[in-house]
Backbone as JSON Lines, residues from 0, in Angstrom:
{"i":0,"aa":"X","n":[-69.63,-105.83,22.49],"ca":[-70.2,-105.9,21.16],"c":[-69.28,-106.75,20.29]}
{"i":1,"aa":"X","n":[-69.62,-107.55,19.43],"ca":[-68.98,-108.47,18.49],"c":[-69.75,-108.87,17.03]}
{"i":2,"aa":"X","n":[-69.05,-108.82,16.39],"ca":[-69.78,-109.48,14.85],"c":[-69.0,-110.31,14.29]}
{"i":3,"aa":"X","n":[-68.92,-111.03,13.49],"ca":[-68.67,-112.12,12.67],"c":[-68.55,-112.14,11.68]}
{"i":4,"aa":"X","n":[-67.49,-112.43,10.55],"ca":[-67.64,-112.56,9.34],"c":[-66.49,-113.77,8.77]}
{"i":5,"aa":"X","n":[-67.36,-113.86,7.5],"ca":[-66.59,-115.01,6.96],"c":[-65.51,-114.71,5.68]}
{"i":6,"aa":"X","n":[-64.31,-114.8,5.62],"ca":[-63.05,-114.77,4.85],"c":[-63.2,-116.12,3.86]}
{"i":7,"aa":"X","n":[-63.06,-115.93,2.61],"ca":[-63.33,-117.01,1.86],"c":[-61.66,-117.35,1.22]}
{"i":8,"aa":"X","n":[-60.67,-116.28,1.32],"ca":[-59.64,-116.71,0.61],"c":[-58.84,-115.31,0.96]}
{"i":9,"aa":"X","n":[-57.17,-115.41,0.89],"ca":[-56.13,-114.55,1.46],"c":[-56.86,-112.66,0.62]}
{"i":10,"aa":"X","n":[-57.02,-113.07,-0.31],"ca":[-57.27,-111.67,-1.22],"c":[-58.02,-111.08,0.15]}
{"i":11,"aa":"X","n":[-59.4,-111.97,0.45],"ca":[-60.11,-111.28,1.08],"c":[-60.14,-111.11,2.44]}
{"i":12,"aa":"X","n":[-59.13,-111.72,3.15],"ca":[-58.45,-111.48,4.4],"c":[-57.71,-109.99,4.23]}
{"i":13,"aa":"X","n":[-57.22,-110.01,2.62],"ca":[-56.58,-108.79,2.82],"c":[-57.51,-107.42,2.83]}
{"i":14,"aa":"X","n":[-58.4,-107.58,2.09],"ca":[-59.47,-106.46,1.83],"c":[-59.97,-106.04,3.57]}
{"i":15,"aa":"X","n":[-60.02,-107.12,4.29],"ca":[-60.64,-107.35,5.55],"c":[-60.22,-106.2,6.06]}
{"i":16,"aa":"X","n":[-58.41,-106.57,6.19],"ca":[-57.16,-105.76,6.97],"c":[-57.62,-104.34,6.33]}
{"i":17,"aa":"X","n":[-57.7,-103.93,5.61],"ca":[-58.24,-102.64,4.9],"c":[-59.4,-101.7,5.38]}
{"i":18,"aa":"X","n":[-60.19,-102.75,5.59],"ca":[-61.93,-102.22,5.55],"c":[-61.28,-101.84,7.53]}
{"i":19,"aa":"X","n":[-61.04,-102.69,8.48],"ca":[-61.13,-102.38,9.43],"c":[-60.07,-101.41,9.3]}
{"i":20,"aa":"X","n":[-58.74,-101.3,8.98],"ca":[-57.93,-99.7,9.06],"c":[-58.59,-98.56,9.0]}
{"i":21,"aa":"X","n":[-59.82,-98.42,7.97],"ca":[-59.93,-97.38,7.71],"c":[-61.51,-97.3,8.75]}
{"i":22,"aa":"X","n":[-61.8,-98.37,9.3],"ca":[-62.75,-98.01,10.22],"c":[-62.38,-97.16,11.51]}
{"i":23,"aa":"X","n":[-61.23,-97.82,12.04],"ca":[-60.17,-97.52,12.76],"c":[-59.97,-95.91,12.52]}
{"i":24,"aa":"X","n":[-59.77,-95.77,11.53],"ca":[-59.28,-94.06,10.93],"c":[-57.93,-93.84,11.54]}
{"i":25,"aa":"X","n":[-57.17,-95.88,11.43],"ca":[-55.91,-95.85,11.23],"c":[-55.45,-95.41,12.56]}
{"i":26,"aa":"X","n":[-55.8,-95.64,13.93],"ca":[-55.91,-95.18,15.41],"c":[-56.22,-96.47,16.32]}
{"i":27,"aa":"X","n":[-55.52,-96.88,17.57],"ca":[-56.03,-97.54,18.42],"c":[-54.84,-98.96,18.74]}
{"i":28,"aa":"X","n":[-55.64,-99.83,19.36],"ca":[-54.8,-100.94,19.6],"c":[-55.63,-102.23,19.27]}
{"i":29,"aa":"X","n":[-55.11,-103.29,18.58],"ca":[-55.94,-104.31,18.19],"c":[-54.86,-105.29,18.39]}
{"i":30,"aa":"X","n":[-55.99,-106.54,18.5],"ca":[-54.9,-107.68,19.5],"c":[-55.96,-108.56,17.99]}
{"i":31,"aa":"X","n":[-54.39,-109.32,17.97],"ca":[-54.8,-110.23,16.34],"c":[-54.7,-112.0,17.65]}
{"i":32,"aa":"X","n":[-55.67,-112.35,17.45],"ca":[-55.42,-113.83,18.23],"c":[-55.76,-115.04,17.15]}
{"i":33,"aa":"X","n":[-55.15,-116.38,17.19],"ca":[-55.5,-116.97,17.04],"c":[-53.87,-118.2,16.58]}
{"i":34,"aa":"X","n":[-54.44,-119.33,15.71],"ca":[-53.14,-120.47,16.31],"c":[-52.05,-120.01,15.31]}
{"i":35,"aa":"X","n":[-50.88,-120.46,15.31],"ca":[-49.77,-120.39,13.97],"c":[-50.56,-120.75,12.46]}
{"i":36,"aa":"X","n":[-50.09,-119.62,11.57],"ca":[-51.03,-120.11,10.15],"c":[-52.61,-119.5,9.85]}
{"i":37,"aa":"X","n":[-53.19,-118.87,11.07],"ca":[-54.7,-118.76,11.13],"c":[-54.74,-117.28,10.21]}
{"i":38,"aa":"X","n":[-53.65,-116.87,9.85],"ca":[-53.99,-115.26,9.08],"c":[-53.88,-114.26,9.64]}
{"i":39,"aa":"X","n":[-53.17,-113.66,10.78],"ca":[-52.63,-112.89,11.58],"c":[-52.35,-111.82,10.99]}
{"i":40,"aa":"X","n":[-50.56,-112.19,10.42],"ca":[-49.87,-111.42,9.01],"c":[-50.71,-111.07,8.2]}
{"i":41,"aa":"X","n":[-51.33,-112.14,7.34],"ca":[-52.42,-111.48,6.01],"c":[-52.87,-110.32,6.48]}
{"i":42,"aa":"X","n":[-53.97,-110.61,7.51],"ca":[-54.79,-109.33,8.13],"c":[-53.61,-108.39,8.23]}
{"i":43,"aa":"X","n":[-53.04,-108.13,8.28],"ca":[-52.24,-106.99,8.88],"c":[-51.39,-106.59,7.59]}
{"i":44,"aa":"X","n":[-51.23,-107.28,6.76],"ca":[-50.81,-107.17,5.66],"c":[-51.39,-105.95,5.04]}
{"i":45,"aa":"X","n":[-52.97,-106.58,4.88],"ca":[-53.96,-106.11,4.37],"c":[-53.99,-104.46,4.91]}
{"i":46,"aa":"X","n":[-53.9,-104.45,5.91],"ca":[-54.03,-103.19,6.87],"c":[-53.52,-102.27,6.77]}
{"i":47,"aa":"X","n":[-51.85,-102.38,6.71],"ca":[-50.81,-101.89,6.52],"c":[-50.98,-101.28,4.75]}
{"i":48,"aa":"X","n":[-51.14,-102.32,3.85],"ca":[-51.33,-101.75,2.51],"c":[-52.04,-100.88,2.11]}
{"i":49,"aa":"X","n":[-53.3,-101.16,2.79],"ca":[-54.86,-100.37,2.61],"c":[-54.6,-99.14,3.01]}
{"i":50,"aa":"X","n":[-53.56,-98.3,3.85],"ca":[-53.14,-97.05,4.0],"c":[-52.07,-96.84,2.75]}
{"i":51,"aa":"X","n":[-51.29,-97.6,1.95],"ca":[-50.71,-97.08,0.82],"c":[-49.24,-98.02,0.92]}
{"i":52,"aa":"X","n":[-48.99,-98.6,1.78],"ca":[-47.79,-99.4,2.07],"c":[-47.52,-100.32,0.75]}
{"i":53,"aa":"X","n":[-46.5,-100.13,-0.04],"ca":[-46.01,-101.06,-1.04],"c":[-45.3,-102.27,-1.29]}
{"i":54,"aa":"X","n":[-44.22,-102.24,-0.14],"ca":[-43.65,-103.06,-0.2],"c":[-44.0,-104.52,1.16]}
{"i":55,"aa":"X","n":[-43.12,-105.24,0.96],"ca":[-43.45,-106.06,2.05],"c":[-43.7,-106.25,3.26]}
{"i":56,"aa":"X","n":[-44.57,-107.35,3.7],"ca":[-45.11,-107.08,4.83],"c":[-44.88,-108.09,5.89]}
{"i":57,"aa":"X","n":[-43.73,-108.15,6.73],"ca":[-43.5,-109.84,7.0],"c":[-43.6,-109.7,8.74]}
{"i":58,"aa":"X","n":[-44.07,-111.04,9.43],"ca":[-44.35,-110.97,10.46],"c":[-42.9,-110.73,11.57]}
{"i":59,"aa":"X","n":[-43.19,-109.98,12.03],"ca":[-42.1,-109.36,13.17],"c":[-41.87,-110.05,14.56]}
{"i":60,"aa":"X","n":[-41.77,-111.73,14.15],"ca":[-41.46,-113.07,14.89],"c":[-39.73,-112.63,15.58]}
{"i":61,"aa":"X","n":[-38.83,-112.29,14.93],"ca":[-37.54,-111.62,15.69],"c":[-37.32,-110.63,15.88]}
{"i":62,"aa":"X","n":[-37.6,-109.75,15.33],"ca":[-37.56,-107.92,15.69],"c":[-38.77,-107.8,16.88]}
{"i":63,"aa":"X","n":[-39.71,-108.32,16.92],"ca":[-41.29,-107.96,17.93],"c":[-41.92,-106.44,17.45]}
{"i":64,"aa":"X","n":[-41.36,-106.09,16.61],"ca":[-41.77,-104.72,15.95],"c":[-41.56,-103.95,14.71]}
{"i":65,"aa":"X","n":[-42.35,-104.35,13.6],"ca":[-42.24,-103.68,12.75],"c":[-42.81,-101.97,12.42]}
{"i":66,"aa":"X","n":[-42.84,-101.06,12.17],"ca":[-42.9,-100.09,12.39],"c":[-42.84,-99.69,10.97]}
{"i":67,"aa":"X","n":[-44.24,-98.6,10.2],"ca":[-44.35,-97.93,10.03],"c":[-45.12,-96.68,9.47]}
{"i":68,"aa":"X","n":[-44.71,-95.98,8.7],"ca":[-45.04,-94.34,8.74],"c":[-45.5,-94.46,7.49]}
{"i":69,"aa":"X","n":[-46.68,-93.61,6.96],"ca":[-47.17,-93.57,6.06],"c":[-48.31,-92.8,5.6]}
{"i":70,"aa":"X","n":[-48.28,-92.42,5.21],"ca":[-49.03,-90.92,4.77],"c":[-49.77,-90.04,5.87]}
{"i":71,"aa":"X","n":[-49.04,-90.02,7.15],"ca":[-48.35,-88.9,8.24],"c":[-49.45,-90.02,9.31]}
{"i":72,"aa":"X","n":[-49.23,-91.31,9.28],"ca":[-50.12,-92.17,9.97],"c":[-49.15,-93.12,10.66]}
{"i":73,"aa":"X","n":[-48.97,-93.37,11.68],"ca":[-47.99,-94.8,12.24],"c":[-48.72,-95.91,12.47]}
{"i":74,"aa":"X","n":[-48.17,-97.1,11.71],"ca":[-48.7,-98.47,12.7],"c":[-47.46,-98.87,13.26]}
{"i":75,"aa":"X","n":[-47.91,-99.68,13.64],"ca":[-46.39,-100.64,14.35],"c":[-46.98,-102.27,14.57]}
{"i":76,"aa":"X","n":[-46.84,-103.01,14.05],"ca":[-47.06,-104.17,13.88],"c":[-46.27,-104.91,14.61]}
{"i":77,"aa":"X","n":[-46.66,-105.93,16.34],"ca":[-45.96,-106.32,17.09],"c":[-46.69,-107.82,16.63]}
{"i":78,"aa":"X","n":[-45.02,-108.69,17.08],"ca":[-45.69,-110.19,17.08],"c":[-45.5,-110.7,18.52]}
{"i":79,"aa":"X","n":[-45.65,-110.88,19.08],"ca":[-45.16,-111.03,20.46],"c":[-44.69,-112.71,20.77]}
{"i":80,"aa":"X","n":[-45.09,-113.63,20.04],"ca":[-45.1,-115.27,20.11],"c":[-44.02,-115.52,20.64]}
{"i":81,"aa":"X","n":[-42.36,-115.11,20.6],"ca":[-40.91,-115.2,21.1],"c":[-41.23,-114.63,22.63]}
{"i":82,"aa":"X","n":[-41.88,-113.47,22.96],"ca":[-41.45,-113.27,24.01],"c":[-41.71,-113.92,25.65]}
{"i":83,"aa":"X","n":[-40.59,-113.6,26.51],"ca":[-40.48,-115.12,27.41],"c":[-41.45,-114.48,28.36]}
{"i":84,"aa":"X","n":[-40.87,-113.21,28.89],"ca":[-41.47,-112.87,29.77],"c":[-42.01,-110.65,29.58]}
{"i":85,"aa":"X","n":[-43.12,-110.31,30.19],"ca":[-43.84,-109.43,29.63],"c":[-43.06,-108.43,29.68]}
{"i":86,"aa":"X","n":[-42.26,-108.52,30.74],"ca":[-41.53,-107.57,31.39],"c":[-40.03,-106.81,30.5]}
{"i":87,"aa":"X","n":[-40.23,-107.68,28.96],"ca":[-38.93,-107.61,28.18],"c":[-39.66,-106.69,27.54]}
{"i":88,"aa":"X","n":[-41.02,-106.32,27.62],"ca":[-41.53,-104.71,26.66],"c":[-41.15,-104.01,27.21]}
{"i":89,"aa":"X","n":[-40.94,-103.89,28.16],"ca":[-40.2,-102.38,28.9],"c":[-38.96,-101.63,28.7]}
{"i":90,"aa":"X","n":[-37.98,-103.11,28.16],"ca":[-36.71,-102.83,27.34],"c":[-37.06,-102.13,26.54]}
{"i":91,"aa":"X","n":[-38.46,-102.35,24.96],"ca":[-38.17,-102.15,23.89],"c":[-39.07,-100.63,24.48]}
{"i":92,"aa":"X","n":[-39.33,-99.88,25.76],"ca":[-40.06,-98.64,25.66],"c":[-41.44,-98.93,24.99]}
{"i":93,"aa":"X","n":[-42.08,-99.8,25.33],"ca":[-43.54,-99.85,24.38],"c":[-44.28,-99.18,24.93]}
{"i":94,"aa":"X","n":[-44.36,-98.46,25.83],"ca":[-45.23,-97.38,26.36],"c":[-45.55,-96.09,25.33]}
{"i":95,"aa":"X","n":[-44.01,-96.1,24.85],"ca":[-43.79,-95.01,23.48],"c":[-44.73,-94.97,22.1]}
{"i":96,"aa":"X","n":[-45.05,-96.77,22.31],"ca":[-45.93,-96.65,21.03],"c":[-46.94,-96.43,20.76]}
{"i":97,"aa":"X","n":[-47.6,-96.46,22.19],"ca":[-48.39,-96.36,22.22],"c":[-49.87,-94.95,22.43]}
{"i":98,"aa":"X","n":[-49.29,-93.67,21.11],"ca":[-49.87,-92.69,21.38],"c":[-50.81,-92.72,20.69]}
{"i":99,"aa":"X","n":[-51.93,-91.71,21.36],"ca":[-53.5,-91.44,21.02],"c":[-53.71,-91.61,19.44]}
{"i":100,"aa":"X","n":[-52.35,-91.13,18.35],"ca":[-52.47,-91.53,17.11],"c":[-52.16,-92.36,16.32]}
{"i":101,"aa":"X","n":[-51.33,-93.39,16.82],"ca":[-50.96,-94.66,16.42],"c":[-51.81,-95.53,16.41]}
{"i":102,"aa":"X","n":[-51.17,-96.63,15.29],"ca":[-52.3,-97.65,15.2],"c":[-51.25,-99.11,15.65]}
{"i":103,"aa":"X","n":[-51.63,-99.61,16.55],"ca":[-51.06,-100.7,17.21],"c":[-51.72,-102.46,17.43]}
{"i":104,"aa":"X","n":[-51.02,-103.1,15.75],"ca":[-51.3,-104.24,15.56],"c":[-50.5,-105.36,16.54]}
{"i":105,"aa":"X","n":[-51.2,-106.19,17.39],"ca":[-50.37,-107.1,18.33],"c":[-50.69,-108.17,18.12]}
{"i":106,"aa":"X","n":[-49.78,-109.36,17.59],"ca":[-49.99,-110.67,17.65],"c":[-49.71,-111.1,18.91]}
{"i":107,"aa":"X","n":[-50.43,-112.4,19.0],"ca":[-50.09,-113.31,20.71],"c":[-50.23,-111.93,21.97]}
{"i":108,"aa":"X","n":[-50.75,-111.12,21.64],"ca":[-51.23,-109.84,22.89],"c":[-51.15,-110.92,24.25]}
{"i":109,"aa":"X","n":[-51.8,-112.2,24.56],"ca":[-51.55,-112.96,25.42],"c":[-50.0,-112.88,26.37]}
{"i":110,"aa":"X","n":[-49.43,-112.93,25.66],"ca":[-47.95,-112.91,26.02],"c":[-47.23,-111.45,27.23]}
{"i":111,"aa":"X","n":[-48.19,-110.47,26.4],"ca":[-47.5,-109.04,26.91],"c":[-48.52,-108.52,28.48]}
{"i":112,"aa":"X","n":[-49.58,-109.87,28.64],"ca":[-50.62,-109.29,29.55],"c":[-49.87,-108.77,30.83]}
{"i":113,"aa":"X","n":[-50.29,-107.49,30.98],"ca":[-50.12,-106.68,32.34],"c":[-48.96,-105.89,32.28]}
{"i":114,"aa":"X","n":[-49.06,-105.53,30.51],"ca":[-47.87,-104.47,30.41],"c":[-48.81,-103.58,29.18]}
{"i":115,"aa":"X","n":[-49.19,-104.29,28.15],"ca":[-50.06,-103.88,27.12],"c":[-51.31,-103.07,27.96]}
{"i":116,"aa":"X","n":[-51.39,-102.12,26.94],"ca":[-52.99,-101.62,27.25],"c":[-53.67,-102.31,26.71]}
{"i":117,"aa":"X","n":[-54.87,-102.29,26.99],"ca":[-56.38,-102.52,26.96],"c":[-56.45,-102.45,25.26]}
{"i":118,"aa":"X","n":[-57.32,-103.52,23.96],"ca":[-57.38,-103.56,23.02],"c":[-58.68,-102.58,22.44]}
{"i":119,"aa":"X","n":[-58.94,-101.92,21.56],"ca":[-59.89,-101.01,20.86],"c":[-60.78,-102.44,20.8]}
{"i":120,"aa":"X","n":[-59.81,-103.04,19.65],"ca":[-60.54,-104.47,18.98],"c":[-59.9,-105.39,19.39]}
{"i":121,"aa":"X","n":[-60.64,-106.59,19.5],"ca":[-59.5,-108.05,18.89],"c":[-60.42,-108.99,18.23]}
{"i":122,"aa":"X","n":[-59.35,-109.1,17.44],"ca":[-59.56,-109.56,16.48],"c":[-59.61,-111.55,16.47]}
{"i":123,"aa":"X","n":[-60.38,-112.22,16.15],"ca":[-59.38,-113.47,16.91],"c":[-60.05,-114.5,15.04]}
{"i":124,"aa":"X","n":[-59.11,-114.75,14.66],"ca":[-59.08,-115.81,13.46],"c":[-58.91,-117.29,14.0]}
{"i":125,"aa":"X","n":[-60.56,-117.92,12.99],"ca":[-59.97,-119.55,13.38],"c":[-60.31,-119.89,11.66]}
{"i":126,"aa":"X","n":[-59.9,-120.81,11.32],"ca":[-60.0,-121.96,10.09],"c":[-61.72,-121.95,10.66]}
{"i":127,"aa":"X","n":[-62.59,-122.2,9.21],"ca":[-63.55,-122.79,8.5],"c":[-63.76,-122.83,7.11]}
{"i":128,"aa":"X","n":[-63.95,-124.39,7.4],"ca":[-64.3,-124.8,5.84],"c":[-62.67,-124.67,4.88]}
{"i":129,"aa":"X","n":[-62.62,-124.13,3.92],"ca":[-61.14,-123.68,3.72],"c":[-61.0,-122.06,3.33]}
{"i":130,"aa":"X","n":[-61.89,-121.64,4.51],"ca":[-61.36,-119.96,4.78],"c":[-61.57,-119.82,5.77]}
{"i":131,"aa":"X","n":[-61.42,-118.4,6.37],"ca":[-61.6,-118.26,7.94],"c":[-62.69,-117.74,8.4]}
{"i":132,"aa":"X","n":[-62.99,-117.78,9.46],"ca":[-63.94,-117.06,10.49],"c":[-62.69,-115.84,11.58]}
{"i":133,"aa":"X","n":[-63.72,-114.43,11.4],"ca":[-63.15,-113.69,12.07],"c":[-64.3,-113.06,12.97]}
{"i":134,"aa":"X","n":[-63.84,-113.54,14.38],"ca":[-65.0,-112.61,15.44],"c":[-64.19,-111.36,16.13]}
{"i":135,"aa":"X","n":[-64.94,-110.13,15.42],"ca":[-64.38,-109.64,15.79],"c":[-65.42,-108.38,17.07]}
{"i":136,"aa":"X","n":[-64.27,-108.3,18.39],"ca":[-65.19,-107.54,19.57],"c":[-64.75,-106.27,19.79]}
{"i":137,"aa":"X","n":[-65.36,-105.56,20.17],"ca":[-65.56,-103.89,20.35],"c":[-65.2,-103.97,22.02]}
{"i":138,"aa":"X","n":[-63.97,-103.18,22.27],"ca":[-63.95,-103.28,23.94],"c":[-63.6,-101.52,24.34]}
{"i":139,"aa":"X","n":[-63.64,-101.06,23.89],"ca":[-63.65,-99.82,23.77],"c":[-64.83,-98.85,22.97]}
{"i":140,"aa":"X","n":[-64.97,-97.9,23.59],"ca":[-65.84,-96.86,22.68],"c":[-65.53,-96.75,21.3]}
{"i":141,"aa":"X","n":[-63.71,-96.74,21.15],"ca":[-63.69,-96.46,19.81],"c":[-63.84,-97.93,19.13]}
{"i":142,"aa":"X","n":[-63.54,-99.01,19.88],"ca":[-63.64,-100.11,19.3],"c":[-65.27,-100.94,18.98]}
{"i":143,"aa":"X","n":[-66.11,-100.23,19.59],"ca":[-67.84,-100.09,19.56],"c":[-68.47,-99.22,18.18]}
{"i":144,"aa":"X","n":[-67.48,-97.68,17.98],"ca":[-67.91,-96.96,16.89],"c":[-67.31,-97.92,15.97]}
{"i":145,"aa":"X","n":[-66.31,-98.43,15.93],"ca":[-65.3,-99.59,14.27],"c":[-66.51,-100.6,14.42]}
{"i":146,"aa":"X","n":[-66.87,-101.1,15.04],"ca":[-68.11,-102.6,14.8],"c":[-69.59,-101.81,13.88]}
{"i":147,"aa":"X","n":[-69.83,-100.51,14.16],"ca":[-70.5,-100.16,14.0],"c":[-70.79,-99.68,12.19]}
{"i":148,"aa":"X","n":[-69.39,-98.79,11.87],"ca":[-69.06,-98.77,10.82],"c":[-68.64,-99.95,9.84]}
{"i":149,"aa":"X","n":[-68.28,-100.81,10.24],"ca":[-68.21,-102.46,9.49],"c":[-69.25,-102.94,9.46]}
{"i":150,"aa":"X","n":[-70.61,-102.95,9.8],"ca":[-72.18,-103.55,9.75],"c":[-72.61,-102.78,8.73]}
């Protein structure tokens, strides 16, 4: 299952990151795809705030994990683009992050294939016009009920 929508400007990339968190009910794994610049961060920005997050929100290009807690909810916001090989998640324990109540944002998910689980959503951003297009697919049950609640 997949739907489509159109982002006209960052505000509303951020609202985006929002509307799907709380479709989510702030739970699952979502794989953010698309090139350097396409709105990755924003979205996740958006995401992260839309549960109550105040302060900044910056992409986790050298750490591979930002992490956090917020009104008794976890995300963890991974960028994965640095990493060489998949097998360096096993260092950071990412198996750990991955519990039934966490919400697990992954940039470049490409990178981590055959260590990562399976995505709820993904999300994949390209440039149109001068805002974006976001297709976003349901690969999971819970990621089938979030498409459902966003229509």
């Amino acid at each position: 299952m997949q739907k489509s929508f159109e982002i006209v400007d960052e505000q509303a990339m951020e609202a985006m990151g929002a509307r799907v968190g709380e479709a989510l009910g702030w739970r699952g794994v979502v794989y953010l795809t698309g090139d350097l610049g396409a709105g990755k961060t924003t979205f996740s920005r958006g995401l992260i705030r839309g549960l109550g997050h105040q302060g900044a929100v910056k992409s986790p290009t050298f750490t591979l994990v930002e992490p956090y807690e917020l009104s008794g909810h976890r995300i963890f916001h991974f960028d994965l683009y640095r990493l060489v090989d998949p097998e360096e998640l096993e260092f950071l324990g990412i198996r750990d992050y991955f519990a039934p109540d966490s919400l697990c944002l992954i940039e470049w998910a490409e990178k981590g294939k055959g260590v990562l689980p399976s995505p709820d959503l993904t999300i994949t951003i390209a440039p149109q016009g001068a805002g974006r297009n976001l297709q976003v697919q349901g690969s999971s049950d819970h990621g089938a009920a979030v498409l459902h609640k966003l229509l």
